[in-house]
BAMAR-796345 format. One line per field, with one value per residue (C-alpha): residue in one letter; x, z, y; residue number from 0; chain. Coordinates in Angstrom, 2 decimals. Each point is the difference from the previous one (the first is absolute). Layout:
REM BAMAR-796345
res	A  ...
X	X  ...
Z	Z  ...
Y	Y  ...
n	NUM  ...
chain	A  ...
//
This chain:
REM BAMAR-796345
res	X  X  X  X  X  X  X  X  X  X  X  X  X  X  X  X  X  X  X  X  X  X  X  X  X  X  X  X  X  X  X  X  X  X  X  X  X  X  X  X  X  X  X  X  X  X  X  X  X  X  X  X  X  X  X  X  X  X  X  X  X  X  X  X  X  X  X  X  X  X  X  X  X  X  X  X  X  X  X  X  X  X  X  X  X  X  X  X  X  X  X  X  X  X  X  X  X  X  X  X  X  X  X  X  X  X  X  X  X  X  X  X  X  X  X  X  X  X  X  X  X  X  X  X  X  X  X  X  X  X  X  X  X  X  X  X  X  X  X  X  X  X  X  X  X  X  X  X  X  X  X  X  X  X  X  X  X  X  X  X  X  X  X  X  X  X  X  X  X  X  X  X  X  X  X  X  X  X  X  X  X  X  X  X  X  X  X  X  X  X  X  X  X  X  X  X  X  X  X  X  X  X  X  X  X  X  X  X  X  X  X  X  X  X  X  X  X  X  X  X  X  X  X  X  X  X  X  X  X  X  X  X  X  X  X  X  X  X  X  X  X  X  X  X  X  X  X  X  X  X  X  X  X  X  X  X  X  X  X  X  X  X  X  X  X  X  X  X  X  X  X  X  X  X  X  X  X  X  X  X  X  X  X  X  X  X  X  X  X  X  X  X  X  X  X  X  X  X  X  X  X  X  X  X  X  X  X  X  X  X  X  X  X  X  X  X  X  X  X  X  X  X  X  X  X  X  X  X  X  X  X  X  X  X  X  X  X  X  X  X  X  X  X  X  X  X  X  X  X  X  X  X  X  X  X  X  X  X  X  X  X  X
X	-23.48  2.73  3.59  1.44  -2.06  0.95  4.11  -0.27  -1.56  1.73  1.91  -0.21  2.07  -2.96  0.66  -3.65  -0.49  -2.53  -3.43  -2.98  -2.09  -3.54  -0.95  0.80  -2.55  -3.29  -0.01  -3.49  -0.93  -3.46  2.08  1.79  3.67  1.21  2.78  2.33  0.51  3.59  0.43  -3.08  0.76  -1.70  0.45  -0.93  -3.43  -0.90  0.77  -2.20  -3.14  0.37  0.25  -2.98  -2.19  1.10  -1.79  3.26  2.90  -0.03  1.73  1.38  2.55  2.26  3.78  0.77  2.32  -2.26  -2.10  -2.20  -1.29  0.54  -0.60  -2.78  -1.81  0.26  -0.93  -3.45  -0.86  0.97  -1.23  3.54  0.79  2.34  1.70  0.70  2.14  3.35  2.87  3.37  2.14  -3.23  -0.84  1.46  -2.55  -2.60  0.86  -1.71  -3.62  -2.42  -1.97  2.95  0.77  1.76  1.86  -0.08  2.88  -0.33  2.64  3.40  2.14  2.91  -2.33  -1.98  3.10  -0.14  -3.78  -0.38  2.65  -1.40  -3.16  0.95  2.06  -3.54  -2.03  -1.66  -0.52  1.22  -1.77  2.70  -0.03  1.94  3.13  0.70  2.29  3.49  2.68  -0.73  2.19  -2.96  -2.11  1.68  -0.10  -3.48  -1.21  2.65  -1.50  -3.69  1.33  1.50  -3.46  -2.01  -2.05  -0.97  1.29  -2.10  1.38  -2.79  -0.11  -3.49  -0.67  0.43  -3.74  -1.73  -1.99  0.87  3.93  -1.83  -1.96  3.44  1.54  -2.52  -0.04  4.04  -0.59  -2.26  2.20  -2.09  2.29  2.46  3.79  0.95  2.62  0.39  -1.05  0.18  -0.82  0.51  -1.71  0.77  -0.84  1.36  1.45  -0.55  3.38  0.19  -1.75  1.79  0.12  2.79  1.86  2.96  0.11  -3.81  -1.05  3.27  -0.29  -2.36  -2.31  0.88  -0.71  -3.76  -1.01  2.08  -0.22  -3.93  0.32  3.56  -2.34  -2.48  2.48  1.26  -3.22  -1.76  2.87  0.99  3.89  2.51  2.20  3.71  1.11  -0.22  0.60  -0.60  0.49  -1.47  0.07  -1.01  -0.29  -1.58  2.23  -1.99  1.83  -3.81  2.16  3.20  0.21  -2.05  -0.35  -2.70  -0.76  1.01  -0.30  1.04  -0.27  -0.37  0.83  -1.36  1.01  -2.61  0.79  -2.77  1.05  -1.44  1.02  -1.26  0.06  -0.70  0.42  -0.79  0.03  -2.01  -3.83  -0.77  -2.36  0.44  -0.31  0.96  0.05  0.18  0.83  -0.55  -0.13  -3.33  -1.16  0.38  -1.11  0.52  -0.92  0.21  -0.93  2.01  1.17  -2.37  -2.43  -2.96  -1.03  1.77  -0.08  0.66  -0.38  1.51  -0.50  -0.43  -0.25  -2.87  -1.53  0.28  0.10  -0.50  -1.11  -0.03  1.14  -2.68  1.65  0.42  2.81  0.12  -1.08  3.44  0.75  -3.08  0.84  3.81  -1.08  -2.46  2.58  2.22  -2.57  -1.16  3.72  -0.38  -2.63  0.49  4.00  0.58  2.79  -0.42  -0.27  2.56  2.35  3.75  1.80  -2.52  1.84  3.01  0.33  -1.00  2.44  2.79  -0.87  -0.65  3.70  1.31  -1.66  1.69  3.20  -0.60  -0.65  3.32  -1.66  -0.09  -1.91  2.44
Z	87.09  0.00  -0.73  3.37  1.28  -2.44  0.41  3.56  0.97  1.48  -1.25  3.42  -0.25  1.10  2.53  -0.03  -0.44  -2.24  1.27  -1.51  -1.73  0.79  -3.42  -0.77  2.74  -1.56  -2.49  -1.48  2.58  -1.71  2.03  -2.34  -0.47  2.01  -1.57  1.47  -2.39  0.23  -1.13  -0.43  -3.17  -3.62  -0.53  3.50  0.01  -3.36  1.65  2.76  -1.98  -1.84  3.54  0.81  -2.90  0.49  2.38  0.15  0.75  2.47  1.64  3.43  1.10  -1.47  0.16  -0.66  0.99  0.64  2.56  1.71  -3.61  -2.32  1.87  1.97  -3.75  -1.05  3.05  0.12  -3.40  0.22  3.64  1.49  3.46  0.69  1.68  -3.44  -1.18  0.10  -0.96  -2.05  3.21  1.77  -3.08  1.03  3.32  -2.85  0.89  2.83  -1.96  -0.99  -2.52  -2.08  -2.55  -2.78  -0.77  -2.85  -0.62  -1.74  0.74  -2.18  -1.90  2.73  2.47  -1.55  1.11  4.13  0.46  -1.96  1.91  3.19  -0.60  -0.63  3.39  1.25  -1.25  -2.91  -3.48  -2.01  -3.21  -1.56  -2.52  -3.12  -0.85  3.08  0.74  -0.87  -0.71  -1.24  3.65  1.98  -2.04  1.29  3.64  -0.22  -1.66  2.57  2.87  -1.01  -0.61  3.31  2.11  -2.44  -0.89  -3.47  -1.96  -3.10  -2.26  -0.90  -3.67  -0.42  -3.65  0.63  1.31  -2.47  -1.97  -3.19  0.30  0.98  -3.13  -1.85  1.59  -1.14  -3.54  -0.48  1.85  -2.92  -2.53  -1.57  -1.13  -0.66  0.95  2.16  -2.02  2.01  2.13  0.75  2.92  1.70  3.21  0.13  2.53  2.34  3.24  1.88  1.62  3.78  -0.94  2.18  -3.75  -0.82  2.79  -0.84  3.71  0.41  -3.61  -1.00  -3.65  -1.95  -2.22  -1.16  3.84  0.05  -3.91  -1.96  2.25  -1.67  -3.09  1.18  2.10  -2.50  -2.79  2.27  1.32  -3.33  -1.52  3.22  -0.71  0.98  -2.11  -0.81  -1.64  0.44  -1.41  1.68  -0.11  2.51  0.09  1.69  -2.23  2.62  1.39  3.34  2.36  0.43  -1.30  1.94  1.56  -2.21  -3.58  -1.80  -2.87  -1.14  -3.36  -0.11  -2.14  1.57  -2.50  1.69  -0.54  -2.40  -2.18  1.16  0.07  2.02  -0.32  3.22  1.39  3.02  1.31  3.24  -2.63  -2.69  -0.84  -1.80  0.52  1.37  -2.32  -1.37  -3.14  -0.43  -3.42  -1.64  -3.04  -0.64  1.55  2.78  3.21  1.07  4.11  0.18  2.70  0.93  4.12  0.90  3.48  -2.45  -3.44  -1.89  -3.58  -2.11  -3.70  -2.94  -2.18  0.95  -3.17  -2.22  3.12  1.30  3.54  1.48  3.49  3.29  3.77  2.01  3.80  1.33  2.66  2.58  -1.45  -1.00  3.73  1.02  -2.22  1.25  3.81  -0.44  -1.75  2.59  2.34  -1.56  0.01  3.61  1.02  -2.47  0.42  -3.94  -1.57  -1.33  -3.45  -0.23  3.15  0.82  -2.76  -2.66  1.54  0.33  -3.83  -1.03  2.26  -1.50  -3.49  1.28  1.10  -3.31  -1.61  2.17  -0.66  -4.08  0.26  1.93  3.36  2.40  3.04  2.86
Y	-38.78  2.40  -0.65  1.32  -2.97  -2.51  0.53  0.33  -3.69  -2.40  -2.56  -2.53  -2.61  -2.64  -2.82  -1.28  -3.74  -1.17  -0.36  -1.94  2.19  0.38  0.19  -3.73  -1.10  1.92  -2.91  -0.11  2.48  2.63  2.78  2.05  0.26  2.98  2.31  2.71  2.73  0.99  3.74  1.88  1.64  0.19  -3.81  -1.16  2.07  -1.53  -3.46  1.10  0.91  -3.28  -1.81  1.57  -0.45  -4.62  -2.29  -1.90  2.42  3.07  2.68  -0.65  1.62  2.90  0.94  2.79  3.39  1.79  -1.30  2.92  1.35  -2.27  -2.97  1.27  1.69  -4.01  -1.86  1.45  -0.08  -4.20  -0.46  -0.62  0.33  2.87  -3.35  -1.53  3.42  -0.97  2.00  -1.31  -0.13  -1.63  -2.40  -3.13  -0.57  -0.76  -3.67  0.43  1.47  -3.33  2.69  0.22  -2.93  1.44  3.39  1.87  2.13  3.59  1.30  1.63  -2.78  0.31  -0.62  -3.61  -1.87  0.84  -0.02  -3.27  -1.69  0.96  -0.46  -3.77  -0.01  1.08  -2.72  1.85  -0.41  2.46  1.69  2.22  2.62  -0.07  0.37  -2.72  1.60  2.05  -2.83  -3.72  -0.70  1.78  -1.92  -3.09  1.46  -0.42  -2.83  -1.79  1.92  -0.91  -3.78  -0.39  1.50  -1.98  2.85  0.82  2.44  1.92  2.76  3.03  -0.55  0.60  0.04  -3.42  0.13  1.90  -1.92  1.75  -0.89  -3.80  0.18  0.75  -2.92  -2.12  0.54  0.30  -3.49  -1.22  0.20  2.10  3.17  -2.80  -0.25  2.91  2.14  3.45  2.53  3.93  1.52  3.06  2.19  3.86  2.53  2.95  0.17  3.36  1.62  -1.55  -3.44  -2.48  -2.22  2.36  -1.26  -2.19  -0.99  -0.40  -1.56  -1.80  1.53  1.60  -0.28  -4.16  -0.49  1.76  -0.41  -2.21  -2.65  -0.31  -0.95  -2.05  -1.82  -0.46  -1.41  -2.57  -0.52  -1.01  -1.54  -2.12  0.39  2.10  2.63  -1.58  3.50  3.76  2.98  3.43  3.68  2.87  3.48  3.59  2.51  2.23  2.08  1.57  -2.34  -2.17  -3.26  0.82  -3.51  -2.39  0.08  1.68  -2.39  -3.31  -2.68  -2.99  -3.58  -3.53  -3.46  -3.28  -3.06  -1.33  3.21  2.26  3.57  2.70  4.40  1.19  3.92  1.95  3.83  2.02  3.15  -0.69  0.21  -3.41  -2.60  -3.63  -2.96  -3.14  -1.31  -3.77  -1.24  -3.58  -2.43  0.49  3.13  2.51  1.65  3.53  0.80  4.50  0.54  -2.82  0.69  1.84  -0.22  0.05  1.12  -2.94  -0.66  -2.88  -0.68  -1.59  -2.70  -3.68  -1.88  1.49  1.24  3.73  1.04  3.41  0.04  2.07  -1.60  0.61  0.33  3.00  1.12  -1.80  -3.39  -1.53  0.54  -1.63  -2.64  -0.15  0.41  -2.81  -2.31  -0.24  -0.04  -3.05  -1.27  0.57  -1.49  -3.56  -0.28  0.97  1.26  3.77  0.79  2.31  -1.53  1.61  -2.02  1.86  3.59  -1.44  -1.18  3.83  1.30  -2.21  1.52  3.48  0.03  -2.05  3.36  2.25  -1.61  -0.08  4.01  0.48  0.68  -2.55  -0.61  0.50
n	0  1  2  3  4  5  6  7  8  9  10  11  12  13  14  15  16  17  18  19  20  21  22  23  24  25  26  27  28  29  30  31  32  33  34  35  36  37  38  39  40  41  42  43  44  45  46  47  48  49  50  51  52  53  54  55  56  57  58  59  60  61  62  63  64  65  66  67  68  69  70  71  72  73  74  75  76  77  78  79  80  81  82  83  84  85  86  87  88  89  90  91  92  93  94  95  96  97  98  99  100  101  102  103  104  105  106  107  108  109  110  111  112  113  114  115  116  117  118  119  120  121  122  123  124  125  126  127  128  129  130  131  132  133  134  135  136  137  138  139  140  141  142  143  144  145  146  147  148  149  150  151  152  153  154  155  156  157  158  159  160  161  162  163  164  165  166  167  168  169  170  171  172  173  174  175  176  177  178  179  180  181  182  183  184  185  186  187  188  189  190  191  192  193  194  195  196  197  198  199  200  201  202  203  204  205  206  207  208  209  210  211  212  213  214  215  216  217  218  219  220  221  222  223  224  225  226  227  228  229  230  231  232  233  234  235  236  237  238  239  240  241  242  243  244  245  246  247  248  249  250  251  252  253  254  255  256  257  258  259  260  261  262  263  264  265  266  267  268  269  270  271  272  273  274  275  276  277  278  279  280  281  282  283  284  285  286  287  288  289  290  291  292  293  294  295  296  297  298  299  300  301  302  303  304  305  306  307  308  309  310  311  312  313  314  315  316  317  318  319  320  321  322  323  324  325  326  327  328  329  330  331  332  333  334  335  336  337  338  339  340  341  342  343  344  345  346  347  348  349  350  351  352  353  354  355  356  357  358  359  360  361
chain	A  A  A  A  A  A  A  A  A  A  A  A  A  A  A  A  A  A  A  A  A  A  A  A  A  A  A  A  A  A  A  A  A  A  A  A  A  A  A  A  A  A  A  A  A  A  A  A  A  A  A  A  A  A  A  A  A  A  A  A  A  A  A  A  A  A  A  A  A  A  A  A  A  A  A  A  A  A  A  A  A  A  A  A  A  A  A  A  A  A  A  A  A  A  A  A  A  A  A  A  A  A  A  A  A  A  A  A  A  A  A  A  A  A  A  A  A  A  A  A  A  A  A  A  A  A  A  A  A  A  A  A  A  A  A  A  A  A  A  A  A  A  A  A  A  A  A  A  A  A  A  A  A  A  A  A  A  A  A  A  A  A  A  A  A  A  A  A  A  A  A  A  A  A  A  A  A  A  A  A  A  A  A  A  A  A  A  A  A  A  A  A  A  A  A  A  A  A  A  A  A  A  A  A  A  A  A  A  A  A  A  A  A  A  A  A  A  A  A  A  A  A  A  A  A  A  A  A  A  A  A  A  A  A  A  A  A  A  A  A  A  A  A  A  A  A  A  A  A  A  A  A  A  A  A  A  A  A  A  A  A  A  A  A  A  A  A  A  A  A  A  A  A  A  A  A  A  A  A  A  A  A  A  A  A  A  A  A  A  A  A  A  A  A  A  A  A  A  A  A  A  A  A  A  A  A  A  A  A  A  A  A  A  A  A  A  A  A  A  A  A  A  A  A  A  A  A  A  A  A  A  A  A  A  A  A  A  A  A  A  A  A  A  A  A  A  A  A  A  A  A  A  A  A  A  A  A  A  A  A  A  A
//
């Protein structure tokens, strides 16, 4: 989508009273959990293919700015009625579709907060892309929103799904490396000039919003606690004008409360790989590829016993995997995996690192 059509959407202040949402009636329903894709770019289509490749999740309806070619290009490759192509100022009267259970929202940072909120005000769960969203009091907005329509709320953290990161889980679980002790992680990539990620306005930040929030997520994910102190420094050494409004790389350190340590790094301007290395008493485990859609690879040392092996998913299985979780969710009244509190806690450290590097969130 392009940014002239990002900055320019409404923000609607919303009268519309809750209404039940259709979703909570399909109860053990064989029909599968219908989504509206909100924004149709790189992310959405991914989450597309995967809702086409599931027997339990699929592609209803679409939102999206630009409805005669973009819209149109989608609906026929998912079987939508040109009906069921809404735009952002026509969004809300999906209250009114029955095919639509769920949304999942693709769409820019600044933009998570609005659609989720409606959406809920709409009757719809809501599947939302990480980061949540671009302040821990949006965050809030929306868990309270989803709360108070008593529709569900799920945050996109789909390494969560892959059974590789599972299989890590599991033997940290064990006991097996021993006490946990400390972890590095990093992601690295590039943004081109123009990418809507080098918005402040549109992405919030930079590259701890897109990258570092992985292994962030995956620290406090294994460990189960939350970081108590931080220490942070970011910089852009690039001097085009690409990282004008967000930074261009950032390191930081995280101390929990039991003593675990983490050193953690991220960049829109470097070539590096993604990884995490997870340190203990007794041995080790090393994930690089660690974020990516496919192609992971773990190995280290459990004990006396060696492991090198390959994921074996390829793109767009995690979102199969994700899709079909909250579909299930759906469909038996559970509670996500990864609900609104999960982005809300990363958001609350995401801006305690912002703060320790000097540059708050505003």
């Amino acid at each position: 989508m392009e940014r002239r059509n990002f900055t320019k959407l409404s923000a609607l202040a919303l009268a519309w009273t809750c209404v039940p949402s259709y979703a909570q009636n399909i109860g053990a329903s064989r029909k599968p959990v219908g989504y509206a894709a909100i924004g149709l770019g790189t992310i959405s289509d991914i989450f597309m293919r995967a809702c086409a490749q599931s027997q339990t999740a699929k592609i209803t309806a679409l939102v999206t700015g630009h409805p005669d070619t973009k819209g149109v290009k989608y609906a026929e490759m998912h079987g939508i009625p040109k009906t069921s192509i809404y735009t952002y100022e026509t969004f809300d009267r999906i209250r009114d579709n029955q095919e639509v259970d769920a949304v999942y929202v693709g769409l820019p940072n600044s933009m998570h907060c609005e659609f989720t909120v409606r959406a809920a005000q709409a009757g719809k769960h809501v599947l939302c892309e990480k980061p949540m969203a671009i302040s821990s009091a949006e965050c809030r907005r929306m868990i309270d929103a989803c709360r108070q329509a008593k529709v569900k709320l799920m945050i996109g953290y789909r390494v969560h799904s892959d059974p590789t990161w599972i299989q890590v889980i599991e033997i940290i679980g064990s006991g097996r490396i021993g006490q946990l002790q400390s972890f590095q992680g990093g992601f690295f990539a590039q943004q081109p000039v123009g990418a809507w990620r080098l918005s402040k306005t549109l992405g919030g930040g930079g590259a701890l919003m897109d990258l570092g929030i992985y292994p962030l997520n995956a620290i406090r994910h294994i460990t189960g606690e939350e970081p108590t102190d931080f220490t942070a420094i970011l910089s852009t050494r690039e001097q085009s004008g690409r990282f004008a409004e967000v930074e261009q790389s950032m390191e930081w350190t995280m101390k929990f409360s039991s003593g675990i340590i983490a050193s953690c790094g991220c960049s829109y301007g470097q070539s590096g790989p993604s990884f995490l290395n997870i340190n203990g008493e007794s041995g080790y485990l090393v994930m690089e590829p660690a974020f990516h859609y496919d192609g992971l690879h773990l190995r280290g040392a459990v004990g006396r016993e060696s492991i090198d092996q390959l994921g074996t998913g390829k793109l767009p299985f995690q979102f199969v995997l994700e899709a079909e979780h909250f579909a299930s969710c759906i469909r038996n009244n559970k509670e996500p995996e990864s609900p609104g509190e999960e982005g809300l806690k990363d958001m609350l450290a995401i801006e305690a690192i912002y703060k320790a590097a000097g540059a708050p969130i505003a």
